[in-house]
C-alpha positions, 0 to 999 in steps of 0.5 A: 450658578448651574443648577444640580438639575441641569448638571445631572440631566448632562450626564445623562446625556452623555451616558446615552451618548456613549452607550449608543457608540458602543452598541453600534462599534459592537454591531459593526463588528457582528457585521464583519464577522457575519460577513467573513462567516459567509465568505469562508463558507462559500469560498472555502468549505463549499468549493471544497465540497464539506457541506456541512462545515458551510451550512454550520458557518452560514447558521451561525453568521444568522446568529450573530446578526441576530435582529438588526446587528446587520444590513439586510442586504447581508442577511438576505445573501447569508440566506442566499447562500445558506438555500444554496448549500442546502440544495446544491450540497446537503439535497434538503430541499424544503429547508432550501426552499424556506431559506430562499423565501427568507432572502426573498421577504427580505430582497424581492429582487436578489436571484441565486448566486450565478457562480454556484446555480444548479438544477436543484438550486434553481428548482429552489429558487423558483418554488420559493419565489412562487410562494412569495408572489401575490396572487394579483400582482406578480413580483417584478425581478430585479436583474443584478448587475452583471459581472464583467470579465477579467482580461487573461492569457492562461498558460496552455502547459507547464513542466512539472515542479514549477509554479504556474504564474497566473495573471488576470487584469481586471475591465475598464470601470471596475474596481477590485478589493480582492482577486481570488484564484480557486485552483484543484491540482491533481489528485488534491481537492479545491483550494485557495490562493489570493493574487497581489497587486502588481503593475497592470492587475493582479499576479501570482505562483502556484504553489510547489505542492500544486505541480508535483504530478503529471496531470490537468491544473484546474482553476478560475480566478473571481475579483470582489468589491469591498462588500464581498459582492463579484465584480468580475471572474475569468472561468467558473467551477463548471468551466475552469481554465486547464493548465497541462503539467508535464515532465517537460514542455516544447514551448516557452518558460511560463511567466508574469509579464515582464518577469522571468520564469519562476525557478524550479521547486525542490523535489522530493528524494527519491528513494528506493524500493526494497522487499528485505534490508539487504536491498538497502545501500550503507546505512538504509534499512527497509521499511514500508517498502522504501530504503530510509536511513536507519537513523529515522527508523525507531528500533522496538525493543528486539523480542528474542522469540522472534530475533533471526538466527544464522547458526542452526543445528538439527536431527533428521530420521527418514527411510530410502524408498529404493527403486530396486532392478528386475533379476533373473538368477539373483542369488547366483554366485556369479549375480553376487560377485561384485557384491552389490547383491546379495542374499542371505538366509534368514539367520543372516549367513550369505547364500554362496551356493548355486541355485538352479536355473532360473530360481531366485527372481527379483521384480524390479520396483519401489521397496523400502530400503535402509533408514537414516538417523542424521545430525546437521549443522547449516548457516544462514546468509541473508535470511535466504541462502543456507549452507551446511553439512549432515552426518549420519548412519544408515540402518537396516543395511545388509549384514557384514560379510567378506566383499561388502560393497555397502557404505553406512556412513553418511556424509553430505554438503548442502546448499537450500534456498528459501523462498520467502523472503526474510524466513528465518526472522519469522515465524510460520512455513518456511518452504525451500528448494536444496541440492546436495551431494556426499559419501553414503550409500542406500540398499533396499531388501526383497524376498525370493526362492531359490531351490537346488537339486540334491541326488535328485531331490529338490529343495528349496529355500527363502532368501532375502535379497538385498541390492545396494548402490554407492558409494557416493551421490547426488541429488535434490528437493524441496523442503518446508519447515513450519516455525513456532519461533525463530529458534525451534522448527519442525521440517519434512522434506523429499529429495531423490539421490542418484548414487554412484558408481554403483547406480541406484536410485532412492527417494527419502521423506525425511522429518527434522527438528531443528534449533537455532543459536 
């Protein structure tokens, strides 16, 4: 029979059996983690220059290898790596030297990695292994096992939207676990693409997002053992292969041996450029200066200050700077005949007598003239074109007499031109160019004397002059209204008018609000 003893001492045994199982399965998996750690931060972060991310994932590989949950060699080249983000990436160069000193303690004869030696890596390096070094007895250098080369045709040129076949084999002895492709496609950073395994080495594409500009594709390819270590390469970062991209190529359609060249990518819409909605075809509307279906455009809850508006209505004041003609003998009967000047005494009765020769003179020049009251309707297309109409009377015209030829009604078609762009759908200064032409007429008023002789003696008297021109203009200008919202405006222009057939010519500053429905 068994004893109780015997039994108990077995299944001790047996639970350090176990135990020991599992620390070394849990061990194994730190290991692995460890090691894809410190892959992922050379090949990934470190080729893609963030430095910091690459240190974080080294630091916390040394972590999770703790005392003895890896191999040394492991560790040393997770120090290996870590002096070289330290000094090539982050310039701290005493913690780089320290981190080589670590893989030194633990492998004398490990050197940086080739594919990633700089001057400040190097320099690291060496101080390092000068501190390790006895004083007596210099530490012998192991010289690691070279890299062979992986045999490739590398394509010289390719046409844009096509993926660039890249096939490497790798050199007699050598054996592969991976084959990786480091590639930078223009404009874009370094990034990562694994080949697969066909008849004779290691194929693969591009993909689309890597061809779609004009340009220089840069890349190398390296192949790994199943520890991670480079086994063979074909380029390097410092020297990649160049592969020229362009709209079309004269030589022959890129492809993997014994297949057919790779079918072309879809490319991007294109889309037009637009300033305003109106530059839009159908359905589009305008944003970010490109077309795009009205459709993909969230539509924000329209503010009804700033909704555009077509119909606008307005009042204008502005006097006539009229440019009034030289006279000689101005208030003549024989000057006053055709009634386009006149002259009246102060208390508005018109002068018809005849004054002696050469009395009544005007100097020609600018004076002021008549002053408008307008009201104006104008309609807007495509928030630049404007049409309208404006109706007036204008003030401060010569008196009523027999022969008038003065037109106080004033009755004009418009047509303006706003420069910017969308100005009736914003608010702020709305300058504009506009050409007009109608019914109306303009007079402006000077002073003179005129003296008569009467049985010898001589009189004289102050008379006002009016000259005038109509019945009819046309004319011009430039305008500019400053818009608090898209319904209120103020509005200051200068225009000049040439009337006609009576010739007279009038600048008028005109000030205007305007309201829009």
């Amino acid at each position: 029979m068994i004893s109780r003893t015997f039994v108990r001492v077995a299944a001790l045994l047996a639970g350090l059996g176990a135990l020991s199982v599992a620390g070394r399965s849990l061990a194994a998996g730190e290991e692995e983690r460890a090691r894809n750690l410190t892959r992922d931060a050379m090949e990934q972060d470190y080729l893609a220059t963030n430095f910091k991310a690459a240190a974080a994932k080294l630091e916390t590989a040394l972590k999770l290898c703790g005392k003895d949950a890896c191999s040394k060699e492991l560790v040393a080249r997770i120090y290996r790596s870590l002096g070289t983000v330290r000094a090539a990436g982050l310039g701290q160069q005493e913690a780089a030297v320290e981190a080589f000193k670590e893989m030194l303690r633990l492998e004398p004869g490990l050197t940086p990695d080739s594919n990633y030696v700089t001057e400040e890596v190097q320099k690291a390096y060496d101080a390092a292994k000068a501190a390790m070094a006895p004083a007596a007895t210099p530490t012998p250098v192991v010289v690691e096992k070279p890299i062979g080369v992986l045999k490739e045709e590398p394509w010289a040129e390719q046409a844009t939207f096509h993926p660039v076949p890249i096939f490497v084999e790798l050199p007699e002895g050598v054996e592969a676990a991976r084959v990786v492709v480091r590639y930078k496609a223009p404009g874009q950073e370094w990034q990562e693409l694994q080949l697969k395994p066909q008849e004779g080495g290691y194929g693969g594409l591009t993909p689309c997002s890597a061809v779609e500009k004009p340009g220089e594709l840069l890349y190398f390819v390296t192949a790994f053992d199943s520890n991670l270590d480079r086994v063979a390469s074909a380029g390097s970062a410092q020297a990649p292969r160049k592969v020229v991209l362009a709209k079309a190529i004269t030589g022959r359609q890129p492809a993997l041996p014994g297949g057919v060249p790779p079918s072309e990518c879809p490319r991007p819409e294109e889309v037009l450029s637009c300033e305003t909605n109106d530059d839009c075809p159908g359905n589009q509307v305008c944003k970010e200066l490109a077309c795009v279906e009205a459709s993909e455009v969230e539509t924000p809850p329209e503010d009804p200050g700033t909704k555009p508006r077509q119909h606008h209505f307005s009042v204008w004041f502005g006097p006539d700077v009229y440019f009034v003609s030289s006279a000689d003998d101005a208030c003549s009967q024989q000057a006053q005949k055709d009634g386009t000047q006149t002259c009246y005494f102060r208390d508005g009765t018109q002068y018809l007598r005849d004054p002696a020769e050469g009395d009544g003179s005007v100097v020609g020049g600018a004076a002021l003239g008549t002053l408008r009251a307008m009201v104006s309707y104008e309609y807007v297309l495509k928030q630049r074109f404007v049409f309208g109409a404006r109706l007036g009377y204008a003030l401060l015209g010569p008196p009523a007499h027999k022969g008038s030829a003065f037109q106080p009604f004033h009755g004009e078609a418009r047509f303006a031109f706003h420069i910017i762009p969308d100005s009736y759908a914003r608010k702020g200064v709305r300058p504009y160019a506009f050409v007009g032409g109608g019914v109306g007429g303009a007079a402006a008023r000077v002073n003179t004397t005129v003296a008569e002789n009467d049985n010898g003696n001589r009189q004289a008297f102050k008379l006002d002059v009016y000259q005038q021109g109509g019945s009819a203009f046309v004319g011009g200008g430039f305008g500019v209204g400053y818009a608090v919202s898209t319904q209120l405006a103020m509005l200051l222009e200068v225009g000049a008018r040439q009337y006609l057939p009576d010739s007279a010519l009038a600048v008028a500053p005109t000030l205007g609000f305007s309201y829009g429905l």
